[in-house]
DSSP file (Angstrom, degrees, kcal/mol; ACC not computed):
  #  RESIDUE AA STRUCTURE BP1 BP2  ACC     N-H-->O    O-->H-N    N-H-->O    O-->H-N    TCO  KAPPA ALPHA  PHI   PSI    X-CA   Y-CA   Z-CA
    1    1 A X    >         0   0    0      0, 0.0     3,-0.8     0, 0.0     4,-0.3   0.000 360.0 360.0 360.0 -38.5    0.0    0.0    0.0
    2    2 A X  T >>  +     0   0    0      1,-0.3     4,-1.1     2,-0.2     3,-0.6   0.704 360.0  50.9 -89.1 -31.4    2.9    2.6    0.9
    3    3 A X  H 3> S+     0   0    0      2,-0.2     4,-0.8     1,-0.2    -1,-0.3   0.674 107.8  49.3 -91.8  11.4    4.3    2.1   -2.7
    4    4 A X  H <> S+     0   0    0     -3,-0.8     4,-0.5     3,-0.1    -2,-0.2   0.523 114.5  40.6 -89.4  -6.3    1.4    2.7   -4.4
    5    5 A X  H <> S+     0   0    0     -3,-0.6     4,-1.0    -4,-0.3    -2,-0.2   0.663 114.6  53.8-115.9 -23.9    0.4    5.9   -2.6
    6    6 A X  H  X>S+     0   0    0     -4,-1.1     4,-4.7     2,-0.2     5,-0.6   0.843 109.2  53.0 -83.6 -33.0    4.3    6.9   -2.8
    7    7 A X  H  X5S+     0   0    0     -4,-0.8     4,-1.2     3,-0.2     5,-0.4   0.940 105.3  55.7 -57.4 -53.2    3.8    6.1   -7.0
    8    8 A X  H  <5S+     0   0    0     -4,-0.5    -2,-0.2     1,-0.2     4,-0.2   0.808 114.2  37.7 -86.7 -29.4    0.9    8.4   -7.0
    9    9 A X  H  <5S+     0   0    0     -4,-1.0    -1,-0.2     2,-0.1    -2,-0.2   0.969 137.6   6.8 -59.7 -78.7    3.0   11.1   -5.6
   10   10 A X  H ><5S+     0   0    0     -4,-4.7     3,-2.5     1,-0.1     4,-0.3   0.829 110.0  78.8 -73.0 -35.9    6.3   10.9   -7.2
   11   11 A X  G ><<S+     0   0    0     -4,-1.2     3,-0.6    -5,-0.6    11,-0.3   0.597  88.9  66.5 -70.2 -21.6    5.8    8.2   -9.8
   12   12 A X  G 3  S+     0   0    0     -5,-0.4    -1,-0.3    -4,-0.2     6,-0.2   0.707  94.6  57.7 -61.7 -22.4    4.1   11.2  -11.9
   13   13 A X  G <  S+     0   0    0     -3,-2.5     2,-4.7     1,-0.2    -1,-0.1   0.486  72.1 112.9-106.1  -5.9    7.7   13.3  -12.2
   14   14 A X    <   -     0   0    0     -3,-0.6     2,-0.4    -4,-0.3     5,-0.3  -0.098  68.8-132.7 -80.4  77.5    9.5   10.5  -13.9
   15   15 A X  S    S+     0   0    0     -2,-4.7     2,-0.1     2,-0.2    -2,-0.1  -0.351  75.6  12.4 -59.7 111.5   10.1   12.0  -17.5
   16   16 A X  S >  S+     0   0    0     -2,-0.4     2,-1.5     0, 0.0     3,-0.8  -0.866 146.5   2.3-115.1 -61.4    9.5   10.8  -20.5
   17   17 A X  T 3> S+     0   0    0      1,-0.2     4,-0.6    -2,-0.1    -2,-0.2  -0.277  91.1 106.1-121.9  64.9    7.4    7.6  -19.2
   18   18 A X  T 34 S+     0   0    0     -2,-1.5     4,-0.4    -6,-0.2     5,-0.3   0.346  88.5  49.2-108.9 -12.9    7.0    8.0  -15.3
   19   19 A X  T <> S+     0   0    0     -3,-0.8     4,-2.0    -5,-0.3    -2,-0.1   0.839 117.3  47.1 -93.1 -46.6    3.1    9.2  -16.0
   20   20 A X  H  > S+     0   0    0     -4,-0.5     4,-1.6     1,-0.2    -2,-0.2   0.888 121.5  29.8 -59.4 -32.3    3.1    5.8  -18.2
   21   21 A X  H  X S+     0   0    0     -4,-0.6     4,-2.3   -10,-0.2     5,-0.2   0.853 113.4  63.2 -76.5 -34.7    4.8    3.3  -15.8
   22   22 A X  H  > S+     0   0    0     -4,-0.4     4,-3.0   -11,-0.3     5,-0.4   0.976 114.1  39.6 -51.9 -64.6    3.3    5.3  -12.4
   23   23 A X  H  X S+     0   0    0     -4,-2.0     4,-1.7    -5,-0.3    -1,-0.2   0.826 113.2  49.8 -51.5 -41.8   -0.4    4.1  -14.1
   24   24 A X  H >X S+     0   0    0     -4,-1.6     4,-1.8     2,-0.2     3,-0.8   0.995 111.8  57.0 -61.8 -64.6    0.7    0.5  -15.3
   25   25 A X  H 3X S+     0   0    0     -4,-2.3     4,-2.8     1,-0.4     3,-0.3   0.795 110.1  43.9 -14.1 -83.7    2.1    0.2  -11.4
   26   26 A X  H 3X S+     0   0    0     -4,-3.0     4,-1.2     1,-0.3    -1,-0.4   0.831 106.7  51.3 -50.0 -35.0   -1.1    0.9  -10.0
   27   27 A X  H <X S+     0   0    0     -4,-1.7     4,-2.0    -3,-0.8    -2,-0.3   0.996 103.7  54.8 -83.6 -24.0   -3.0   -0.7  -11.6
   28   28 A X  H  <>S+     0   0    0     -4,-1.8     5,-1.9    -3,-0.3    -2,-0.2   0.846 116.9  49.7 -72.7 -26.5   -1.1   -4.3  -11.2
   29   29 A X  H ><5S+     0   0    0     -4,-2.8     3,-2.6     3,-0.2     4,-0.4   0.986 102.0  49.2 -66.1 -65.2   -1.4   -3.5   -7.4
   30   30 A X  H 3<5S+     0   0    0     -4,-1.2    -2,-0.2     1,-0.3    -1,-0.2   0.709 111.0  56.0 -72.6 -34.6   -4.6   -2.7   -7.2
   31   31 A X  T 3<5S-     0   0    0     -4,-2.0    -1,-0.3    -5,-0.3    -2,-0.2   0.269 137.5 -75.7 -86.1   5.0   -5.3   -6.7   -9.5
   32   32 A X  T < 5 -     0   0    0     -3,-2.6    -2,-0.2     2,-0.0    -3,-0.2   0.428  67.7-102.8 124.0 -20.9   -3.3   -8.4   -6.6
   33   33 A X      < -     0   0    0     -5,-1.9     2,-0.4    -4,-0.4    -4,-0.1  -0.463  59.7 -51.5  80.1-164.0    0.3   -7.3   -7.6
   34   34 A X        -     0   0    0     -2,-0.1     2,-0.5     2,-0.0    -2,-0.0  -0.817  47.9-133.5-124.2 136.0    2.8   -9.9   -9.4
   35   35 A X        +     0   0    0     -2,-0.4     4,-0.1     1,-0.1    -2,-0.0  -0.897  30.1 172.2 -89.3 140.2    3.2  -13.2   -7.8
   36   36 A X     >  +     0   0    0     -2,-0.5     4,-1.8     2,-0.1     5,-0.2  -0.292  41.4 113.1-155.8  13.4    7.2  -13.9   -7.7
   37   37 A X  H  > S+     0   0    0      1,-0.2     4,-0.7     2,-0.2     5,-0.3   0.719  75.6  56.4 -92.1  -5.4    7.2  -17.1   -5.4
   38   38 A X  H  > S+     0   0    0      3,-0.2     4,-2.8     2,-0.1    -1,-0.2   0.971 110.0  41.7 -66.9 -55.8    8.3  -19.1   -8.1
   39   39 A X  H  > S+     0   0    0      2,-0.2     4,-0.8     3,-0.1    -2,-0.2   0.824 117.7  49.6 -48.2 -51.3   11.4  -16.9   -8.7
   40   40 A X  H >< S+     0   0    0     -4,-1.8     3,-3.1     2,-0.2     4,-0.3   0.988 112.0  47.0 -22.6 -97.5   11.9  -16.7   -5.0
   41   41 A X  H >X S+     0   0    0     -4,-0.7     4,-2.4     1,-0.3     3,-1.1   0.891 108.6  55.8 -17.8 -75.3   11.6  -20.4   -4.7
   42   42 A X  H 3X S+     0   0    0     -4,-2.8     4,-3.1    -5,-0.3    -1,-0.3   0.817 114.2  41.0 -41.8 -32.6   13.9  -20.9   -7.5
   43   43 A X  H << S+     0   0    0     -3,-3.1     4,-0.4    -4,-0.8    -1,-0.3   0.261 107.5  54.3 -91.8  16.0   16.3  -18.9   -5.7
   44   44 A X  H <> S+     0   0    0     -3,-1.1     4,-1.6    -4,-0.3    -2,-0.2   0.628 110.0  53.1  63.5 -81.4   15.9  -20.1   -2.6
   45   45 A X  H >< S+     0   0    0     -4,-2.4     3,-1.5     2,-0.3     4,-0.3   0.909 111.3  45.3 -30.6 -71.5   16.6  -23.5   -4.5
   46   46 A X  G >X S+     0   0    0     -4,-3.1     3,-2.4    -5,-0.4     4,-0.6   0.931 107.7  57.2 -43.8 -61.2   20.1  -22.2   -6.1
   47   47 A X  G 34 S+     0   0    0     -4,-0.4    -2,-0.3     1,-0.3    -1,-0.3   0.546 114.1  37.9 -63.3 -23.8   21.3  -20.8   -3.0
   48   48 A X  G << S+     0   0    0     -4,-1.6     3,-0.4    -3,-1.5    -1,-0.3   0.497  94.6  77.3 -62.1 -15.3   21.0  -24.2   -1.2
   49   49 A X  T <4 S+     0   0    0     -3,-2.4    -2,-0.2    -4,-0.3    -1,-0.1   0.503  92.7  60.1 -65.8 -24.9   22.0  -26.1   -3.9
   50   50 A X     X  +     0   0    0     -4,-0.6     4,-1.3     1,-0.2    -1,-0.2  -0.234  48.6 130.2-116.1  41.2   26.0  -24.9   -2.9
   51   51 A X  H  >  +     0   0    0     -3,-0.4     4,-1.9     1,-0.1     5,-0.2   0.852  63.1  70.7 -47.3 -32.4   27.1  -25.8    0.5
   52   52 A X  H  > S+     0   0    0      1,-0.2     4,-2.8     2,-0.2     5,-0.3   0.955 105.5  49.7 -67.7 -48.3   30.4  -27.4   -0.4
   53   53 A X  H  > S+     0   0    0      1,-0.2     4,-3.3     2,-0.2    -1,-0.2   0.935 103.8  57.8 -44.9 -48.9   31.3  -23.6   -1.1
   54   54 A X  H  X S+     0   0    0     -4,-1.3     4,-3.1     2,-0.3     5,-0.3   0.984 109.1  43.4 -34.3 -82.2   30.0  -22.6    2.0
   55   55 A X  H  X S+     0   0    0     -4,-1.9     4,-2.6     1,-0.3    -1,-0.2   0.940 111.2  53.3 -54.5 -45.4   32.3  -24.8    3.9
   56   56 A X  H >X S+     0   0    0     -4,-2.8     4,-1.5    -5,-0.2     3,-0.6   0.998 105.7  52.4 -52.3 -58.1   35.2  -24.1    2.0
   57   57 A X  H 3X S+     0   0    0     -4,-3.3     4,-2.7    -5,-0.3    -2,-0.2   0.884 115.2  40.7 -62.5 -37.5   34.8  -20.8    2.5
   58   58 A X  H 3X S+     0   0    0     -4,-3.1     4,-1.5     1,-0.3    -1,-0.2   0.840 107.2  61.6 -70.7 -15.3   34.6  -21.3    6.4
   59   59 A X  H <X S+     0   0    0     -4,-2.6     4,-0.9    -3,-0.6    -1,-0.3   0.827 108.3  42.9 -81.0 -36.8   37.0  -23.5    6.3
   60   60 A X  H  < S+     0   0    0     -4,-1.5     4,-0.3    -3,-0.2    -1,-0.2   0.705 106.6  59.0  -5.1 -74.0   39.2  -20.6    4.9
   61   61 A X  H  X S+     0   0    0     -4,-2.7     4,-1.2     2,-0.2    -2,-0.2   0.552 104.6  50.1 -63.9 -22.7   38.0  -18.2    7.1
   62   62 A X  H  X S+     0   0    0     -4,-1.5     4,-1.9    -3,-0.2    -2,-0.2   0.867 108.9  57.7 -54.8 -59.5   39.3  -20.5   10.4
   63   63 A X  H  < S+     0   0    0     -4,-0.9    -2,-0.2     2,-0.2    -3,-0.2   0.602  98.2  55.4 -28.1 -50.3   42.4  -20.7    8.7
   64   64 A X  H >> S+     0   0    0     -4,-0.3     4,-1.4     2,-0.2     3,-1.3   0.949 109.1  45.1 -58.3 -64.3   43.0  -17.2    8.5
   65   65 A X  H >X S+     0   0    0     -4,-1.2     2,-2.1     1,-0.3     3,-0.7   0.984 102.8  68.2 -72.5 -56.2   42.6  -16.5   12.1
   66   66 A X  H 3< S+     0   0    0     -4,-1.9    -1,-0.3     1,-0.2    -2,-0.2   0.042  92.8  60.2 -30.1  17.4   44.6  -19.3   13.1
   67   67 A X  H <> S+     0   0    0     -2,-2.1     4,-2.9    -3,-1.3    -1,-0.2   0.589 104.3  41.4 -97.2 -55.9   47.3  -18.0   11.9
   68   68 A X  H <X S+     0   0    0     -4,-1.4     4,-2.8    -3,-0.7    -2,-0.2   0.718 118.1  46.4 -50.8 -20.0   47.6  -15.0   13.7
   69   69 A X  H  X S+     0   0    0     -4,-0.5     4,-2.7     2,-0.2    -3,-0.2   0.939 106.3  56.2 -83.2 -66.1   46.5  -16.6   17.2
   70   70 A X  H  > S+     0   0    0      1,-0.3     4,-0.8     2,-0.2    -2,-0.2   0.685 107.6  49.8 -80.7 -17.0   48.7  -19.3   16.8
   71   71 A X  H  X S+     0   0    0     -4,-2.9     4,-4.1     2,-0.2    -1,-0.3   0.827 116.4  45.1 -63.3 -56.3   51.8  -16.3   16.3
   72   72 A X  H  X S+     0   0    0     -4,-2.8     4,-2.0     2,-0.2     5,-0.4   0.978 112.3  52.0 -39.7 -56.8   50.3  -14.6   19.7
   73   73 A X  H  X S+     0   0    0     -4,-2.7     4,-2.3     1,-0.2    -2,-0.2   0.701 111.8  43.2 -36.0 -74.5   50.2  -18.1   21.2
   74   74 A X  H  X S+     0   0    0     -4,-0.8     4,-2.1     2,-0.3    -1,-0.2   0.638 117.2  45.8-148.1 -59.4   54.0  -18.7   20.2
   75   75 A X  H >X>S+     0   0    0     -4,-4.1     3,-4.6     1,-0.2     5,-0.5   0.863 115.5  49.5 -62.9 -79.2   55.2  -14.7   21.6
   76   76 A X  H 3X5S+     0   0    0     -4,-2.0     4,-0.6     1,-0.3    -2,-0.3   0.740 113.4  49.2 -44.8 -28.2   53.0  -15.2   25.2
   77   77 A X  H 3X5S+     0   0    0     -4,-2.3     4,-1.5    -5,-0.4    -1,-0.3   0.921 111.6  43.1 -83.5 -24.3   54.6  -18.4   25.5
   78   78 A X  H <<5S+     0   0    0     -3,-4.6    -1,-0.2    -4,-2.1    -2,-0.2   0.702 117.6  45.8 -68.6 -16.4   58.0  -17.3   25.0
   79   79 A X  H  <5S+     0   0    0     -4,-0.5     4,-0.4     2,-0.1    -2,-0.2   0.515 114.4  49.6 -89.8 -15.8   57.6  -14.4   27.1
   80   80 A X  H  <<S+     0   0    0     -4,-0.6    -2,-0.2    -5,-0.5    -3,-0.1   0.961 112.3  45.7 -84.8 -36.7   56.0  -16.6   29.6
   81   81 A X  S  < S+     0   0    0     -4,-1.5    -1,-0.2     1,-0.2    -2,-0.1   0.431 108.0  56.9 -66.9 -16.6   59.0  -19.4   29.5
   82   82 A X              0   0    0      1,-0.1    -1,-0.2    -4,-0.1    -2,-0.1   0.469 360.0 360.0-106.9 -10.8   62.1  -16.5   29.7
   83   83 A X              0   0    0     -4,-0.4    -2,-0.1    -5,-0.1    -1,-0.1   0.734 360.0 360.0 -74.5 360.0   60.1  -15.4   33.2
């Protein structure tokens, strides 16, 4: 409802064919709007379809920081071993 009353406002100023889209707008809201759950769903779909990436990528991300930690580790324990 708040983009159809926000089209009726602005959606008029959009030159050359903001008075033509503003009108198509409204009216496919006002008939129920455009059903997209198919597209949704389909992407949905894709975007589960690739775990292996997923894990690689954390697997990555683990990595990363374990390097640096495992340098802290390494000084505090030499500074801790010369006390």
């Amino acid at each position: 409802m708040a983009t159809a009353l926000l089209s009726m406002v602005v959606g008029w100023w959009g030159i050359p064919w903001g008075i033509f889209f503003t009108i198509q707008t409204l009216y496919t809201n006002c008939m129920g709007g455009k059903d997209v759950t198919s597209e949704m769903l389909n992407s949905v779909m894709a975007q589960a379809q690739k775990p292996q990436s997923d894990i690689l990528l954390w697997l990555l991300r683990i990595f990363v920081l374990l390097i640096p930690l495992s340098i802290f580790a390494a000084i505090a324990g030499a500074e801790h071993s010369s006390r």
